[in-house]
C-alpha positions as a printed Julia matrix, in Angstrom:
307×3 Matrix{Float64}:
   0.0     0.0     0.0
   1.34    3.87   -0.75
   2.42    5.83    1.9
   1.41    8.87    1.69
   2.64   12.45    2.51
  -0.45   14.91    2.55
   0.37   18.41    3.57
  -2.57   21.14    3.93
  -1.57   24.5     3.17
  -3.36   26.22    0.59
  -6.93   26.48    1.8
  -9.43   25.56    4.53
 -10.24   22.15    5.33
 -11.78   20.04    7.7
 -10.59   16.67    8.34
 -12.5    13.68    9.75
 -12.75   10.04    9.91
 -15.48    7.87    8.02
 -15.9     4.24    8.23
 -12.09    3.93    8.54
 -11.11    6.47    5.93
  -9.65    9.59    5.98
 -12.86   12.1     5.15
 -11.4    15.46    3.2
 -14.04   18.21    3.02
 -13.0    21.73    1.11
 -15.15   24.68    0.14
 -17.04   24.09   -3.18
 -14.81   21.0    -3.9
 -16.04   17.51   -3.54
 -15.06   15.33   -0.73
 -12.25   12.96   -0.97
 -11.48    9.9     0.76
  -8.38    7.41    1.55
  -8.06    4.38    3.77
  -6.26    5.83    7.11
  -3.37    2.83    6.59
  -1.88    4.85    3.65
  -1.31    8.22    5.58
   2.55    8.27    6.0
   2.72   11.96    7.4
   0.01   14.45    7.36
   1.28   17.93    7.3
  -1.53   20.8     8.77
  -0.11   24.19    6.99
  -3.11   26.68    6.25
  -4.5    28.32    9.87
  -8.0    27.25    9.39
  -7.24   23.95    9.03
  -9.29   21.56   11.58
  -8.85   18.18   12.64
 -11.45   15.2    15.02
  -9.95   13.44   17.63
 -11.31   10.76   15.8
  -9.09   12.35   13.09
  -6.15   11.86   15.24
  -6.21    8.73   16.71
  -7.01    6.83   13.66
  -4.01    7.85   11.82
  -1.75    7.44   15.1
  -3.52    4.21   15.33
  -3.04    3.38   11.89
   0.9     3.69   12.27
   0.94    7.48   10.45
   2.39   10.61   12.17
   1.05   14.01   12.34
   3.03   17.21   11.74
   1.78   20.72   13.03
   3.16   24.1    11.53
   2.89   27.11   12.62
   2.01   31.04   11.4
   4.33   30.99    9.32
   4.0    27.53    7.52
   6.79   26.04    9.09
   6.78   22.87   11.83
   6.42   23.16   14.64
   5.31   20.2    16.56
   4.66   16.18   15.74
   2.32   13.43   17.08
   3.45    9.6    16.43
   1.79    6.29   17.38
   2.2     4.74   20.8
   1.72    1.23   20.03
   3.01    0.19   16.51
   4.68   -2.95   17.51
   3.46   -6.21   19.02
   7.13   -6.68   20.53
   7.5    -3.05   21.79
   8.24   -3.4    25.42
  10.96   -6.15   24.73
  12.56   -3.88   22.2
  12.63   -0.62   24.33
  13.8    -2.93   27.07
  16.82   -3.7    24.76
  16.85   -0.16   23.57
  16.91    0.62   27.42
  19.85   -1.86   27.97
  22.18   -1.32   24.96
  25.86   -0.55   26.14
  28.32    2.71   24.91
  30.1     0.46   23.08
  27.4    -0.95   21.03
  25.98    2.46   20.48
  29.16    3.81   19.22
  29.87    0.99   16.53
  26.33    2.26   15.29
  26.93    5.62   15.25
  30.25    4.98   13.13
  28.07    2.97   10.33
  25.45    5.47   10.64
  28.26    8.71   10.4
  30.4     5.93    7.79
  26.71    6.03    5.63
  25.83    9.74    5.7
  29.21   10.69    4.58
  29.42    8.21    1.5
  25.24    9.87    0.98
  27.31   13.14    1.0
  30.17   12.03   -1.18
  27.08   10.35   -4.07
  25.38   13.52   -3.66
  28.82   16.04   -4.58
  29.88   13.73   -7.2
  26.31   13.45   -8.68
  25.77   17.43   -8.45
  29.04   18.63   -8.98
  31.11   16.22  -10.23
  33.88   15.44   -7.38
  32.89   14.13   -4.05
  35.18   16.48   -2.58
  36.88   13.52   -0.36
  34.47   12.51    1.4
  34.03    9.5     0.43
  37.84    8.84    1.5
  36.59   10.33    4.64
  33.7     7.66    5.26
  36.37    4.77    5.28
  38.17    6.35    8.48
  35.08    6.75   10.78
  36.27    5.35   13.71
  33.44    3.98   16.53
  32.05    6.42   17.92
  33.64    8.55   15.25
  35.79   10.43   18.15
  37.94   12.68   15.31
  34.52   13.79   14.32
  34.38   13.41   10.77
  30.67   14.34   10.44
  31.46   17.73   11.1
  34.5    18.35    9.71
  32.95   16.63    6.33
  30.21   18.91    6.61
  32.05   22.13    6.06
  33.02   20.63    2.51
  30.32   19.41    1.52
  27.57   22.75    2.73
  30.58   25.07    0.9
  30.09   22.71   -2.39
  26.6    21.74   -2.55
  25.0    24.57   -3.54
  28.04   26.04   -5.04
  28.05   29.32   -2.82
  30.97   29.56   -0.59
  29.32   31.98    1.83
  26.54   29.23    2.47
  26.12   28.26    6.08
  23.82   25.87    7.35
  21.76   28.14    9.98
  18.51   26.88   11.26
  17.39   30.09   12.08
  18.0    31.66    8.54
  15.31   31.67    5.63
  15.41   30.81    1.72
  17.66   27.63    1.37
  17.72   26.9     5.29
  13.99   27.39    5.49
  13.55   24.86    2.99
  16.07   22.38    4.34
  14.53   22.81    7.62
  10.93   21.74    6.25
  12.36   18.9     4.27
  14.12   17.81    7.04
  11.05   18.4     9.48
   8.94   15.4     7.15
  12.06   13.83    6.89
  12.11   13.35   10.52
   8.31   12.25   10.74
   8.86    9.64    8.35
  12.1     7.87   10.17
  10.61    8.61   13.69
   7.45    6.31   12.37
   9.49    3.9    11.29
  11.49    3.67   14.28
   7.82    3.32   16.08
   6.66    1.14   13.91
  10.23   -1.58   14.39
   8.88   -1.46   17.99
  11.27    1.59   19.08
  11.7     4.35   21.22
  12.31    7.65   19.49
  13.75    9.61   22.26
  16.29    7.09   23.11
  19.3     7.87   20.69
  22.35    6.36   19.88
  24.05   10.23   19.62
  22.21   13.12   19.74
  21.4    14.09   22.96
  18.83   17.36   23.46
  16.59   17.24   26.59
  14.24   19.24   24.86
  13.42   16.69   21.94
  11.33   13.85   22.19
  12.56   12.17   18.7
  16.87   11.97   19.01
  16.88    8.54   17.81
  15.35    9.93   14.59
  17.5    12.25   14.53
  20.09    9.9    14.65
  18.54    7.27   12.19
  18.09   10.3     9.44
  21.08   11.04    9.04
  22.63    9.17    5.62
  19.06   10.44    3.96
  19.31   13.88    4.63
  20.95   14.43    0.89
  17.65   13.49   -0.31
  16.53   17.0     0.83
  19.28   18.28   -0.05
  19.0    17.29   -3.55
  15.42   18.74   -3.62
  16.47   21.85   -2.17
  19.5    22.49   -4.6
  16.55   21.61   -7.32
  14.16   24.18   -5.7
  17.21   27.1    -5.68
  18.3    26.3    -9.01
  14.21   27.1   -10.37
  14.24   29.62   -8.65
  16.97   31.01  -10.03
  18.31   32.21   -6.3
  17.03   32.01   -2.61
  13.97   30.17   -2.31
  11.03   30.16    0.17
   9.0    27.37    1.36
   6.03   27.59   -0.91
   3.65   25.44   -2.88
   5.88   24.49   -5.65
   8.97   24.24   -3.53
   6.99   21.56   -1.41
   5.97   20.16   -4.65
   9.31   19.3    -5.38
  10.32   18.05   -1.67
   7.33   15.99   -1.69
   8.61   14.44   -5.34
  12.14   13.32   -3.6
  10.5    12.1    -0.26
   7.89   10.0    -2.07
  10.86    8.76   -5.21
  11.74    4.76   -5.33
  15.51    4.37   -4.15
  17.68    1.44   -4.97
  18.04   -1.11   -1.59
  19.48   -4.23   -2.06
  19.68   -3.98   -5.87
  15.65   -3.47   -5.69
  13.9    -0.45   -5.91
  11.87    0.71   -2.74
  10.37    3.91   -1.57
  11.66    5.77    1.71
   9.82    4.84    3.52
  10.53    1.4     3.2
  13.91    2.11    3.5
  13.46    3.62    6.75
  11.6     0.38    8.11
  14.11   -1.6     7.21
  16.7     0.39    8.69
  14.66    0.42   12.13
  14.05   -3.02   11.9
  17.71   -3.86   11.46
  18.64   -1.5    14.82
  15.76   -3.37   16.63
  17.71   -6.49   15.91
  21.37   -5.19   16.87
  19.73   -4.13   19.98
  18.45   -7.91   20.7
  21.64   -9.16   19.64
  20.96  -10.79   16.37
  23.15   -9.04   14.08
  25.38   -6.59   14.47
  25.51   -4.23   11.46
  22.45   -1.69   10.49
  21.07   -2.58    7.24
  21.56    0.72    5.86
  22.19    1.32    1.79
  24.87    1.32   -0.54
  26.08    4.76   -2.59
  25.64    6.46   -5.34
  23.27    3.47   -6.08
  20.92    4.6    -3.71
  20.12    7.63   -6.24
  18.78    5.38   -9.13
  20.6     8.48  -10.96
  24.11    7.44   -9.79
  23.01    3.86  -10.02
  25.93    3.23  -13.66
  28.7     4.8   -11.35
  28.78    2.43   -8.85
């Protein structure tokens, strides 16, 4: 079944459940309807936007998340489901009980996987990787010399092929739209985590008392190019900085929802995402020891004859 990412931002609408389906009714337009099992994320933009409870629980219950924005379009808050997995209370328990050093040989596949992602991603858009994919074979566990970072200030100078860029959460254009992209991004890993019978706010790095969702944080880390790519598509339309509008989502949405290649078979996200969940639930129980994560450039069907 698709998964699907529905976002709400251009006009009024009142959402509502009706004999298990997602009920869509719009001024002057007629209603539309969807099973609630093929909600991936639902995104409420516009301000007169209203949602049941009924609304609610039935996509938490259905295994979707929920993503709240504010004023000014932009997210601001997230609901996921509570029980997604038959075997959740053995997993957190295992979650619970993981050692350091178990958590650290994670964290250097995950950091080992983002930075080949970031190498695919230069090489694809630019033409040279820039080193970094050099880089990904020294991760140590834990990755104690921090390469993440110190790839990162490559790769943010080359992407977008401004020098001055900075990645600044708090800036608009490019940043704004990274910062949605990543927002869904985040949804979509955090259900997935859920859904492999996980906790989201137990991490393997990040560490923020304020956020509920460091594990996805962690987890979302070798697929944050995939925004990226969108974005640099978004800037180069645009012809310069770009805002987080219609079409800009338009083309986010495209990239989120693409087929990937996994295991020399194409899959969406999404079911990437499971899989990689599913693969940390088992490390955590002790019945494998590496992350299934994907191979690059053949992750970006794209890159897929320069492997």
């Amino acid at each position: 079944m698709p998964d699907r990412i529905l976002d709400f931002s251009e006009e009024p609408a009142y959402l509502s459940v009706r004999h298990a389906n997602l009920l869509i009714r719009r001024n002057e337009k007629p209603e539309v309807t969807m099973p609630l099992d093929e909600v991936g994320v639902l995104i409420t933009s516009h301000p007169a936007v209203s949602c049941t409870a009924a609304l609610l629980a039935g996509v938490s219950a259905a295994g979707g998340s929920i993503v709240v924005c504010d004023d000014r379009r932009l997210p601001v808050g997230m609901m996921l489901p509570l029980q997604a997995n038959t075997l959740q209370s053995e997993r957190i328990a295992s979650q619970v009980g993981a050692k350091l050093p178990l958590r650290k040989r994670l964290w250097q596949q995950v950091v080992s996987c983002k930075l080949r992602a970031q190498a695919a991603t230069l090489e694809l858009e630019t033409g040279a990787d820039a080193g970094l994919a050099l880089m990904a074979k020294h991760v140590r566990s834990g990755d104690p010399e921090n390469l993440e970072a110190r790839a990162a200030r490559r790769y943010w100078t080359l992407i977008f092929g401004d020098p001055d860029f900075r990645r600044d959460r708090g800036l608009e254009g490019t940043n704004a739209v990274l910062n949605y992209g990543y927002t869904v991004l985040r949804a979509m890993t955090a259900r997935a985590i859920c859904g492999a019978g996980l906790h989201p706010s137990i991490g393997l790095h990040h560490h923020n008392r304020y956020s509920q969702f460091v594990l996805a944080d962690d987890l979302m880390e070798p697929f944050r190019p995939v925004v990226d790519r969108a974005a640099l598509q978004i800037r180069n339309a645009t012809g310069g900085e770009p805002d987080v509008t219609k079409e800009s989502k338009a083309i986010l949405f495209e990239h989120l929802n693409a087929r990937y290649r996994m295991h020399d078979q194409e899959r969406t996200l999404f079911d990437v995402l499971v899989r990689v969940a599913t693969s940390l639930a088992e490390t955590f129980a002790g019945s494998s020891e590496r992350l299934d994560l994907p191979g690059f450039p053949e992750f970006f069907l794209d890159g897929a004859d320069q492997a």
